[in-house]
Each structure stands twice: as structure tokens, then as C-alpha cells.
SEFI-856098 format. One record per residue (C-alpha): x, y, z. Coordinates in pm, whole numbers, plus 32768, in hexadecimal, padded with zeros to 4 digits. Layout:
N
XYZ...
END
This chain:
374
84B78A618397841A88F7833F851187F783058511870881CC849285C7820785928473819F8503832781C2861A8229820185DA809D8163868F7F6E81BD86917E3E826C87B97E69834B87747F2284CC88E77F7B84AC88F8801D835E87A5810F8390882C816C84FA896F81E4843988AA82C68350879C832E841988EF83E98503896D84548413885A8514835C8794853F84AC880E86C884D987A28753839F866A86628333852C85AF83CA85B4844483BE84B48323839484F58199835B8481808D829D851D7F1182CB84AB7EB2816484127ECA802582AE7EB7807582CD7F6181AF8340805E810D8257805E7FF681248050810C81C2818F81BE81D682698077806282FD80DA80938358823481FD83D58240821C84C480FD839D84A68109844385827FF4855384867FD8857C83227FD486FC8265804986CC81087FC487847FD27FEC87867EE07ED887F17D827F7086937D56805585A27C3480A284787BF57FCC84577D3B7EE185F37DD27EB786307F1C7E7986067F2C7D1084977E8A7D1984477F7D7E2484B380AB7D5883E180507C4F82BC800B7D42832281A67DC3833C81DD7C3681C081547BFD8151822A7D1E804583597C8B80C584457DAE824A83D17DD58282837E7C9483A784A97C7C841884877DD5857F847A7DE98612832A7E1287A382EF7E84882C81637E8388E881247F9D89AA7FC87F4E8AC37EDE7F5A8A837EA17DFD8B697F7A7D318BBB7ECA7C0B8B757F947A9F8A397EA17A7389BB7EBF7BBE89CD80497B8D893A805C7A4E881A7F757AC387DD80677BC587B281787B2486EE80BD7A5285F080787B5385C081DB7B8F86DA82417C4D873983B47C85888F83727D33895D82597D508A2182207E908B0B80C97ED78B348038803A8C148057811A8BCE81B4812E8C6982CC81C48B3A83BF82938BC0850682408BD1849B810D8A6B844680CC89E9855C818E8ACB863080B389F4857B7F7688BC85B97FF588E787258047899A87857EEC884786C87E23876B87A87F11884188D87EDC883988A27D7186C8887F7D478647890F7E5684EE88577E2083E588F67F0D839D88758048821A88048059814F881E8173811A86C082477FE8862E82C78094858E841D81C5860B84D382F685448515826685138689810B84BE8635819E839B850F825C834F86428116830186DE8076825D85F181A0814685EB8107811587437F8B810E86CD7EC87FDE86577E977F9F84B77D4F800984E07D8B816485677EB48180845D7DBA8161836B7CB6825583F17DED836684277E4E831682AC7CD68343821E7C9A846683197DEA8510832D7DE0855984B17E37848985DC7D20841E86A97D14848987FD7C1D847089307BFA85F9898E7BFC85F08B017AE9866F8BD17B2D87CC8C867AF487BE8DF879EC88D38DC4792788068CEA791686DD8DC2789187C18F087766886F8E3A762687CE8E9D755987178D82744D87F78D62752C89008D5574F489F78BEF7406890B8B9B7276897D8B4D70E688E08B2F70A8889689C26F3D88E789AF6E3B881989226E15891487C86F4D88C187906F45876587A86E1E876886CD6EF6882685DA7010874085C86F19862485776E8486F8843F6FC9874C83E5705785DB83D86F188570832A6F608653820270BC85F881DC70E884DC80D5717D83B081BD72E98374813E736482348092742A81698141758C818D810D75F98003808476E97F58819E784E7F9E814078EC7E3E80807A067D8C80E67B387DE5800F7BF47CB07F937D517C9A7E767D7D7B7E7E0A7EF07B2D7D9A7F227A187CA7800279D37B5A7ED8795E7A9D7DF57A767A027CEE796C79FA7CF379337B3A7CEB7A7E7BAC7BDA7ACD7AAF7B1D799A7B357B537A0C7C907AC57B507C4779B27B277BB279407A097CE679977B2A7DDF79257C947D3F77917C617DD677FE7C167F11796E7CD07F047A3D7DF57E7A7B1B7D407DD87C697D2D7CF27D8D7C6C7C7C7F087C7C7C767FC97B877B7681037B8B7C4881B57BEC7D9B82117D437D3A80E07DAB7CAF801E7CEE7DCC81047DF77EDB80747F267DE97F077EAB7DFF7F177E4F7F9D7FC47F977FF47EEC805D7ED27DC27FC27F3B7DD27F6C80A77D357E39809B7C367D91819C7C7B7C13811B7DC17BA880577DA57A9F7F757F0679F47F237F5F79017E1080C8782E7E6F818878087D3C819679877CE382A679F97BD983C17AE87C9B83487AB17E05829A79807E7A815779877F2A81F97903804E82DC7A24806381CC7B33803D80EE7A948135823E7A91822282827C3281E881167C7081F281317BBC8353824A7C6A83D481997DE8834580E07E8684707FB47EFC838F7F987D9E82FB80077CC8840A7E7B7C5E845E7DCD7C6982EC7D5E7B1682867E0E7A6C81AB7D98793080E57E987874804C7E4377B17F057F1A76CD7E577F2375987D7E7FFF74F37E827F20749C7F757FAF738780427F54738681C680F273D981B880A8750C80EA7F6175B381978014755382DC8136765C827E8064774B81F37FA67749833280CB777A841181427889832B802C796183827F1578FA82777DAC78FC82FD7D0B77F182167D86771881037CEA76E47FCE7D6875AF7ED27D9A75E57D4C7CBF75D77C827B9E76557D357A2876787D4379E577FF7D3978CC77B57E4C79C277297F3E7A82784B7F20797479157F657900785C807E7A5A786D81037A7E79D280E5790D7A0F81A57979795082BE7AB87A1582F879D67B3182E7790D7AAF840D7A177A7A84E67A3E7B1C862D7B237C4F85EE7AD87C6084A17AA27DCE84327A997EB382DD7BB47F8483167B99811882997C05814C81627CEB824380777C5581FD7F567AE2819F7F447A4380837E6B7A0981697D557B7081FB7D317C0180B27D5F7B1280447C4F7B6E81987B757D05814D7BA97CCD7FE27B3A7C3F80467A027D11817C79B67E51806A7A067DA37F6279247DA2807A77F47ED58103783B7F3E7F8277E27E7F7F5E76C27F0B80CE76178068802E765C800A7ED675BE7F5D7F6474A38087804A747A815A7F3F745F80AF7E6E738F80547F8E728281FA7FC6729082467E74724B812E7E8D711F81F67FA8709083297F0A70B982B57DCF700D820D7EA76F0583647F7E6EBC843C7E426EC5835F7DB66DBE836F7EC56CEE84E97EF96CE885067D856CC683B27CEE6C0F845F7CE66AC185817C1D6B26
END
């Protein structure tokens, strides 16, 4: 009988070796060390519940819930905080975030594998079908990013089929036949009559570009989208969505971002295995030697000073792609969907503004009514 899948979240070795033995004999036990690793891994592990620590490095536990809670596919998945934050507020705010069950630190193994089989026993959710078995996700930890992100478009594990000794012996000619002349002359006619096909257009290198200021990221856009698929991210959090949504080729990565800084991104991006070799270009009004010096030994590949000319941004971005080692990395989603989820996000926005604003409108309109008079 298949085995539910838990994937286990937080920063400390100690803590996920704990959980993983205790759950180990009744579930398929997987790890993430943080918030964006665990956001990147949501695609190729399918896990049917999440443990999540709150108190983590860069995105905590409650940012990465909602990140799970944005997610088309997980957006249901079952989410327990594991945490030595127990206070009333600390609760509250976790369920808050999107918490199923709420779990305080130090905590007793039995005790949370008694938790985690009672939920399952209570709603007995069905177990769905996974694309890679625990040994083959095994496998790909071992793998480079770019075969990660073939096995995530394709689904399957490449492999090099090995020749059978047979095969090998067989002598070239072996099964093999004269094509007569007819024929030949067939094949010509044939492939004369067929319309010649259009060229299929060179895939484009696939850039977000993460920055507080919509113009920016509107300007940055528009410089990029002939050359680029392109989008933006106004802060940290929504910058993780887009990278692990989108899989990006190029990174673009303001500094001063609201809830994470652009320093710390570009750190976690560095220390994720599928992101640990995408460009990143750093740009930032503080642009002292001081500054682009750090951002360099950060892991940024370029730096690009505030404000700046759309065309040296462009240039910048060409050269990266010409780079030896450079590639366009296989894709979940292609340039279209990524194109139809930016608009069906950006009018999902707009229905909530425009809800809001026509509810303040009513309010404003019953106030005055009850109070024009007066």
C-alpha cells in the first residue's frame, strides 16, 4: 500500500533528523532547510503534508505558508507549525497564515506522530499518485539543476539505456537493405510537395525582475519583453513565488526590498541547488565600489547602479547570455502560460481592488445618508 508523503521544513539538521525518525515507519519523509527551498520543491515532491517551522532564515514559517497558500496545486495541502513559539499571539498568527495544526517546541515524537496520524485518520484525504519515487527524488538531490528541471517538465528520470551485449556483436550491415533508386526518386517528389515548415522561433531567455518600485519593474519590462520573457516581483516574497513559479533563466534583484532584502534573496537563491548557478544582476541605488564589491562576493553576476539606462540593462543581460555555460533551462510552464497566469493574477487584483473600493463607496454613501442631515 503507498505511503503518504510529509515534507519536513526547517533550518535546523537536528530538528528534521528528529522528525524524519520519527515519522519514517509509516510515511515517505522528505526535507527542506527553508522557505524557498521548500517552496522550489512543492512541484517535484507532491507531499500531502507540510511540518513547518516558523523561526527560519530569510522567508519564516508564516511567509512560507502563505507562499504554499498562493500555490494553484497545494493551495489545500495540509500544513502543521512546528515551533518554540507558543504564546496566544504567536498561535493565532499561525493559524492565520494558513495553518492546519499548531504544534509548540520542545516536542515530544510520539506525540506528534500521534497528531499526524489522528488528522489522517480523520480525513482520510486520498492518496494521489506521484510522478518520482522516494528513491528516484533521492537521485535527483544528486543530479545537476539542469536535469532537475528536465525531470520536472518531463516527469521521468533520465537515464542512458545500456547497450545489450547482443547488440554490440551484430555486424553493421546486419537487417539492413538497398534502397533502390525508385525510391529515392520518390522521396524527392514526396518532399517537394510537402509545404517546407516554419521555423520554430529560438526559445527566449526567461528573466524576473524583483524590485519595490512598480516603475521600475514596468520600465524594466518593457526594455526586456523583445529580447526576453519577462516579469516583475514588488517584494521578496512575491519575488520566491515568481522564481520558483517561473523557473527563471536570469534573476534580476533590486537591494532595498520591503520584508527580505535583496541581499538576503540573492544569499538563499545561492545556497538552493536549482538556483545556485542562475545569473543574478544586482541593481541598487547604492552603488559605491564598497557596495557592488559585496554584492559580487555574495554571488551576484553583474551590477547595475540606480537609476539606470534601460539599454544598459539590456546590454548587461545579453552578455550574461553569451557567456560560456550559459543555457535556457526546460521549463514547467511555457512563455504563454506564464504570460496567461500573469494576467489572470493581475485581474484577480484588480476584482479585489475594485471590490474594495465599490465597499468603501457604499459605506461612504450609507454613512451619509444616516448622517447628511446632521
Amino acid at each position: 500500500m503507498p505511503k503518504r508523503r510529509i515534507l519536513i521544513v526547517d533550518d535546523e539538521s537536528d530538528i528534521r533528523a528528529i522528525i524524519r525518525a520519527t515519522l519514517a515507519s509509516k510515511y515517505e519523509v522528505v526535507e527542506a532547510h527553508d522557505g524557498l527551498d521548500a517552496a522550489q520543491k512543492l512541484e517535484i515532491v507532491e507531499p500531502d503534508f507540510v511540518i513547518l517551522d516558523i523561526m527560519m532564515p530569510l522567508m519564516d514559517g508564516y511567509e512560507t505558508c502563505r507562499v504554499i497558500r498562493k500555490h494553484a496545486r497545494f493551495k489545500d495541502i495540509p500544513v502543521l507549525f512546528l515551533s518554540a513559539l507558543g504564546s496566544r499571539e504567536d498561535i493565532v498568527k499561525g493559524y492565520g497564515a494558513g495553518a492546519n495544526l499548531y504544534l509548540t517546541k520542545p516536542f515530544e515524537p510520539a506525540r506528534l506522530l500521534r497528531v499526524v496520524d489522528m488528522f489522517f485518520e480523520e480525513k482520510n484525504p486520498p492518496i494521489e499518485r506521484k510522478r518520482f519515487s522516494i528513491e528516484q527524488l533521492q537521485q535527483l538531490e544528486s543530479m545537476s539543476p539542469e536535469a532537475i528541471s528536465r525531470a520536472s517538465v518531463s516527469g521521468t528520470i533520465e537515464s542512458v539505456p545500456e547497450k545489450k551485449a547482443a547488440e554490440t556483436d551484430k555486424p553493421w550491415y546486419e537487417g539492413k537493405r538497398i534502397v533502390s533508386a525508385e525510391e529515392t526518386r520518390e522521396e524527392i517528389a514526396r518532399a517537394a510537395r510537402e509545404a517546407p515548415p516554419k521555423p520554430a522561433r529560438p526559445p527566449r531567455p526567461r528573466v524576473v525582475i524583483v524590485d519595490d518600485d512598480e516603475d521600475v519593474v514596468t520600465l524594466g519590462c518593457m526594455a526586456l519583453r523583445d529580447e526576453f520573457e519577462v516579469c516583475g516581483a514588488v517584494d521578496g516574497i512575491e519575488g520566491i513565488e515568481k522564481i520558483t513559479l517561473y523557473e527563471p533563466d536570469i534573476i534580476v534583484l533590486d537591494v532595498m526590498l520591503p520584508k527580505m532584502s535583496g541581499y538576503q534573496l540573492c544569499m538563499s537563491l545561492r545556497r538552493n541547488k536549482r538556483f545556485a548557478q542562475t545569473p543574478i544582476v544586482v541593481v541598487s541605488a547604492k552603488a559605491s565600489p564598497r557596495d557592488q564589491e559585496y554584492a559580487l562576493r555574495i554571488g551576484a553576476n553583474a551590477f547595475v547602479a540606480k537609476p539606470f539606462d534601460p539599454d544598459a540593462l539590456r546590454a548587461t543581460l545579453r552578455a550574461i547570455t553569451k557567456q560560456p555555460g550559459f543555457s535556457i533551462h526546460p521549463k514547467t510552464l511555457s512563455g504563454e502560460q506564464m504570460e496567461f497566469e500573469e494576467n489572470r493574477r493581475r485581474k484577480a487584483l484588480e476584482e479585489r481592488l475594485d471590490k474594495t473600493v465599490r465597499k468603501q463607496e457604499s459605506e461612504l454613501e450609507k454613512f451619509l445618508r444616516e448622517h447628511g442631515d446632521s
